[in-house]
N, C-alpha and C positions, 0 to 999 in steps of 0.2 A: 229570269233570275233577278229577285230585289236588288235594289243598292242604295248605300247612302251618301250622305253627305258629312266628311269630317272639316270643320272650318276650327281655325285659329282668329280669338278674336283680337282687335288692333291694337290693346294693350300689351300685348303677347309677346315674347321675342322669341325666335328659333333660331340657335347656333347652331351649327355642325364643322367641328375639324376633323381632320381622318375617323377615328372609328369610333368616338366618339360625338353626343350630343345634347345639346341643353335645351329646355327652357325656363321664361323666366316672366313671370306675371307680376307687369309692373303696377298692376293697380293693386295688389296685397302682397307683393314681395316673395311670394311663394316661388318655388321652381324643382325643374327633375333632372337630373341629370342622368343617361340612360346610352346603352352599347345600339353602335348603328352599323345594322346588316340585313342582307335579306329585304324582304318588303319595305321592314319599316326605314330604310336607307332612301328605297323609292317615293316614300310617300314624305319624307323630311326635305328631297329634293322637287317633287311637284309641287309642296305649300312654301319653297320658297320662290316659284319659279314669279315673276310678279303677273304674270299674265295667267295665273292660274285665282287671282282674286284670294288668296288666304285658304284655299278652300280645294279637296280631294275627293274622290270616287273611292269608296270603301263597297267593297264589293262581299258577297256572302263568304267565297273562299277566304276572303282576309280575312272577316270575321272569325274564321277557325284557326286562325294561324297565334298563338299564344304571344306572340313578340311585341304583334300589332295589338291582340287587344290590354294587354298590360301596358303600350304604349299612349291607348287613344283612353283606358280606364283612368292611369295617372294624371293624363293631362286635363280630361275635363275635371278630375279630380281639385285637382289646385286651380280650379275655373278660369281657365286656358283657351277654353275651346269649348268645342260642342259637336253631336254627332246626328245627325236628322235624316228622316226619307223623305223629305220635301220630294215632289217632283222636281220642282226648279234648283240651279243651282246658288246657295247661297252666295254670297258677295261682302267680304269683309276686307279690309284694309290693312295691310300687312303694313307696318310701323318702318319706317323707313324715312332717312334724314333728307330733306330737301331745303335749302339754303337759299335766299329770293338774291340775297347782296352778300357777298361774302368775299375772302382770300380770293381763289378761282376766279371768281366772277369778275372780283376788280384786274387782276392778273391780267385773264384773256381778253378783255374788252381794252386793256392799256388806258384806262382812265389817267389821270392826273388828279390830288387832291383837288386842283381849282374848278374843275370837271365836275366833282363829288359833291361839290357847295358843302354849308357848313358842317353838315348833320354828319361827318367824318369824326367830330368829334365828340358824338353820341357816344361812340366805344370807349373812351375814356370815362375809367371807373373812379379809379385812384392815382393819387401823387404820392409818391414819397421822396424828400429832402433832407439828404444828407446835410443840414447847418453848417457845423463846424467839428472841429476834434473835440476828444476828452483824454488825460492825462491817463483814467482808468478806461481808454477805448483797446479796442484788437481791431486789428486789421485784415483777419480772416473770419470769424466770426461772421460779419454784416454779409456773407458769401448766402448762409445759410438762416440767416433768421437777422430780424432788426438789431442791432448794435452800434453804437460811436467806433468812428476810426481811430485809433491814437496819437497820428499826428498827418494833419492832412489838409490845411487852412481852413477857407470858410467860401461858405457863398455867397454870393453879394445880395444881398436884403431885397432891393430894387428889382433886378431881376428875376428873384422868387415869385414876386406880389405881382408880378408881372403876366409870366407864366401862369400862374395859376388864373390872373384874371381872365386870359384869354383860352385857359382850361376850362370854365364854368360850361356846365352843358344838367342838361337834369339828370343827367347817372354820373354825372360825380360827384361821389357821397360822401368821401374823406381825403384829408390828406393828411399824411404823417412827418413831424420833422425829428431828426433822430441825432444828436448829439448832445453839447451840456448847454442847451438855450439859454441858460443863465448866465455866459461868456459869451454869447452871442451881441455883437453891438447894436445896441436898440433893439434888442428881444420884444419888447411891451410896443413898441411900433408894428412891430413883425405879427404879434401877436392881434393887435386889433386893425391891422390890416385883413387878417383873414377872417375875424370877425364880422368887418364890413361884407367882404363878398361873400358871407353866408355858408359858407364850409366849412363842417366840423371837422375838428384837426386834434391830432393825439400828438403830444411831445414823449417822446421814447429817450430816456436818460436812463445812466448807471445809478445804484444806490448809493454810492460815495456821495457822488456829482448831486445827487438831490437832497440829501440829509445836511450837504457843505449848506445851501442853501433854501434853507425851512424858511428860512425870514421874510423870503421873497415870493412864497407861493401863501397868496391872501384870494385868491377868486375859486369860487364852489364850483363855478363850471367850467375851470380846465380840469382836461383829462391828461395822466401821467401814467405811461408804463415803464413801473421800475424792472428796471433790468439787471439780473444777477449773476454773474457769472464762477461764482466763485464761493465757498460756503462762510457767510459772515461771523464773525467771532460772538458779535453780540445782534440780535435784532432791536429798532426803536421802534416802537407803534407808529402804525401809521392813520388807527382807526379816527382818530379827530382830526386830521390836517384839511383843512378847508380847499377841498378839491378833488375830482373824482378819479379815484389811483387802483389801479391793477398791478398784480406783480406777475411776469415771468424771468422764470429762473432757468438757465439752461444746464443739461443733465451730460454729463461725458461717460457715468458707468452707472452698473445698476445700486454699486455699493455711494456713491455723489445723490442716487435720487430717493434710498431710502434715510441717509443722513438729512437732506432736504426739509424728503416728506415731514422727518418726524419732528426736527427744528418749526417748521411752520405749522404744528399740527394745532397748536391751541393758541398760535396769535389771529387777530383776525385782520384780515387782507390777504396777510400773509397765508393763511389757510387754503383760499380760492385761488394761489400763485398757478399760474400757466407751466407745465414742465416743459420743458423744448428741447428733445435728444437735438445733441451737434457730436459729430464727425470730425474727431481730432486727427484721423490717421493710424491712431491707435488705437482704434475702441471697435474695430469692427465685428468682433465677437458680439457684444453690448446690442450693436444694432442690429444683427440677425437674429438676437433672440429677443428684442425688445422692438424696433423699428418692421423687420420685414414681414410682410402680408403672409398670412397661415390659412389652411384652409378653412378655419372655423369664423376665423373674421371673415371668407367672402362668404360664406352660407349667411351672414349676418349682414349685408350689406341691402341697404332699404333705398332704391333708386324708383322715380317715377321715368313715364318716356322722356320728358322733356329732359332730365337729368340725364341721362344715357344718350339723348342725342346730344346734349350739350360734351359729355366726352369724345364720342366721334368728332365731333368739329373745334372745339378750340378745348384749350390749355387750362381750366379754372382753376389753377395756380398765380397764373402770370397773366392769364388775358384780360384788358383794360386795365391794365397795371403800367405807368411809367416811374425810372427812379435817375432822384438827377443827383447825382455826386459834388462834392467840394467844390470841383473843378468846373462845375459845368456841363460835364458828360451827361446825355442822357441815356439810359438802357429802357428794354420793354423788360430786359429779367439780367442783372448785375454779372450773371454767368456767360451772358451771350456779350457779341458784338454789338459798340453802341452802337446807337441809331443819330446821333448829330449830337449837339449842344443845346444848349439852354435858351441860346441866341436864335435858333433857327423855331421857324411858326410849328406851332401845335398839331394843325392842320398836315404839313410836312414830313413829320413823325408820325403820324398815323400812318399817312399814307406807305411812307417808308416802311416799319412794320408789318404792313398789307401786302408788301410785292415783293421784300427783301428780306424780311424777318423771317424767326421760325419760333421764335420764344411763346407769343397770342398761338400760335397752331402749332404746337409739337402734342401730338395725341402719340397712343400706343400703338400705330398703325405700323411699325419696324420690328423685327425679331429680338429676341421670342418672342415678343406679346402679339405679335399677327395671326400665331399658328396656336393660342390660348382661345378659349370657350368663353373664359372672363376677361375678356382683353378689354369690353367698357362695361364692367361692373367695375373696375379699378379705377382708384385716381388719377388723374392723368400725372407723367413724369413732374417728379419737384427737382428741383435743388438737391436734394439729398443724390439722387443718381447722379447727377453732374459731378458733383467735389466726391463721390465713391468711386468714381468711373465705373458704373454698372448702369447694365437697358434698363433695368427693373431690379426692384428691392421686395422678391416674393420667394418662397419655399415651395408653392403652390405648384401643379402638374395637374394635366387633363387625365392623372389614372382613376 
């Protein structure tokens, strides 16, 4: 009796929850989703077994069995796979995450940063510093997206420039200060201070707070994200102010984003504004039909391996993200427990994040999203589930 060979090749993924099953071809985004029983249940459990090499015995009988071949049709179909009578049995590499240094790893060895030497602070992506207050800040807000506090002092200058000096590593690409810099004492200190160390840096200010002072912003290469929270009476152009300025405006209802929209439809900055749904408490209608994941957005969702293993393993919200507060405090994500102050070494805070954190690794690995088909085609948790108090912000269902 002939037989062949059905292989998955290693850009491939195979999900299976109860009676359902996917896949999903990360080199063109394709995939099938498809009822798991019968044979083809057996053969979705042999190609993932790892010691079976990606690769099954399809025998004559299965070939008569309609389930199987509309199964192994589809799949080389969206070039998934392949099906051969080699004598030998092929050998592919079923995609699977393996981590050299990581959480775990530092975990159960019990390292110590000083252990780790420098390169602990290769994971450090980004800063962000909360400066000082603004008269036009919130205090809930900065929970869920950048914003000034509205009254909350300041950070000591010295200390910042500090921090960050002994933050420099080659993957940290930015840092952000987020209050009215222009009330900050010796702003233009502070300012070519991080210019020295060679880190690009975004000042995140209100539009009040930046229109008060137009006078003071004279350099083409700082960058400014004006911040909106509220829908302005009148806009001023901002296409000539010598300096490179973004606007986001944040959205509370859908009737806020099309007032928005149409306000900044024909200025220009203001055109390319950032919309940012926030979670007032009262808008949760707003963000279930505006914010939460549908099924037609995951059919849309274009992920390579690396991106997919990058879900399984850490947070790409929050991972290589620290944020230091007024005060001092620092967080790896403003919603979790800090991690020390400002005072304590950089090195220290990594490591602390590494062994006690959960902010860098909170992945979809908890319910529902364990018993989901797309549990990493999905972003990993933000902010928005934390201040919702929900696992997941999805409509989605493995029917």
């Amino acid at each position: 009796m002939k037989k062949y060979w059905f292989t998955l090749y290693p850009d491939t993924f195979l999900w299976s929850k109860g009676e359902k099953g996917f896949v999903y071809n990360a080199l063109n985004n394709l995939s099938y989703l498809f009822s798991i029983s019968g044979r083809v249940e057996e053969l979705c459990k042999e190609l993932q077994a790892l010691e079976n090499l990606y690769s099954t015995c399809i025998s004559e009988e299965d070939m008569m069995d309609i389930s199987v071949q509309q199964f192994i049709k589809t799949v080389v179909g969206l070039n998934g796979g392949c099906l051969s009578g080699d004598p030998q049995k092929p050998v592919s590499l079923k995609p699977v995450l393996k981590v050299q240094e990581g959480q775990h790893f530092i975990r159960k060895h019990h390292y110590g940063w000083y252990e780790i030497g420098n390169e602990i602070k290769h994971y450090l992506h980004q800063l962000t510093f909360y400066t000082n207050s603004s008269s036009y800040g919130n205090d809930t807000w900065y929970r869920q997206a950048f914003f000034p506090l509205k009254g909350c002092g300041q950070l000591n200058m010295e200390k910042l420039l500090t921090f960050s000096r002994y933050s420099r590593n080659p993957n940290l690409h930015h840092v952000n200060l987020v209050g009215n810099i222009f009330t900050y004492p010796e702003y233009q200190r502070l300012l070519e201070g991080l210019k020295e160390l060679n880190i690009p840096h975004t000042v995140h200010i209100t539009l009040p707070d930046f229109l008060q002072n137009l006078k003071q912003v004279n350099d083409p290469h700082m960058r400014f994200n004006i911040l909106i929270d509220a829908l302005p009476d009148e806009l001023v152009s901002l296409k000539d102010i010598p300096a490179e300025i973004n606007v986001q405006a944040l959205v509370f209802s859908e009737t806020n984003f099309h007032l928005l929209a149409e306000k900044f439809e024909n200025m220009p900055v203001y055109c390319d504004a950032q919309l940012t749904p926030i979670y007032n408490g009262e808008n949760i209608k707003f963000f279930e039909s505006f914010v939460f994941t549908e099924r037609k957005e995951i059919e849309t969702i274009a992920l390579n391996k690396r991106e997919i293993f990058m879900r399984q393993a850490l947070n790409v919200h929050h991972f290589g993200k620290f944020t230091v507060m007024p005060n001092g405090v620092v967080y790896a994500d403003v919603n979790s427990k800090p991690l020390g102050t400002i005072d304590d070494t950089v090195h220290s805070l990594i490591y602390k994040e590494f062994t006690e954190g959960r902010s860098w690794f909170y992945v979809r690995d908890q319910p529902p999203c364990d018993d989901c088909l797309y549990q990493w085609l999905c972003s990993s948790p933000s902010n928005y589930e934390t201040i919702i108090g929900k696992p997941n912000l999805c409509h989605v269902s493995n029917d």
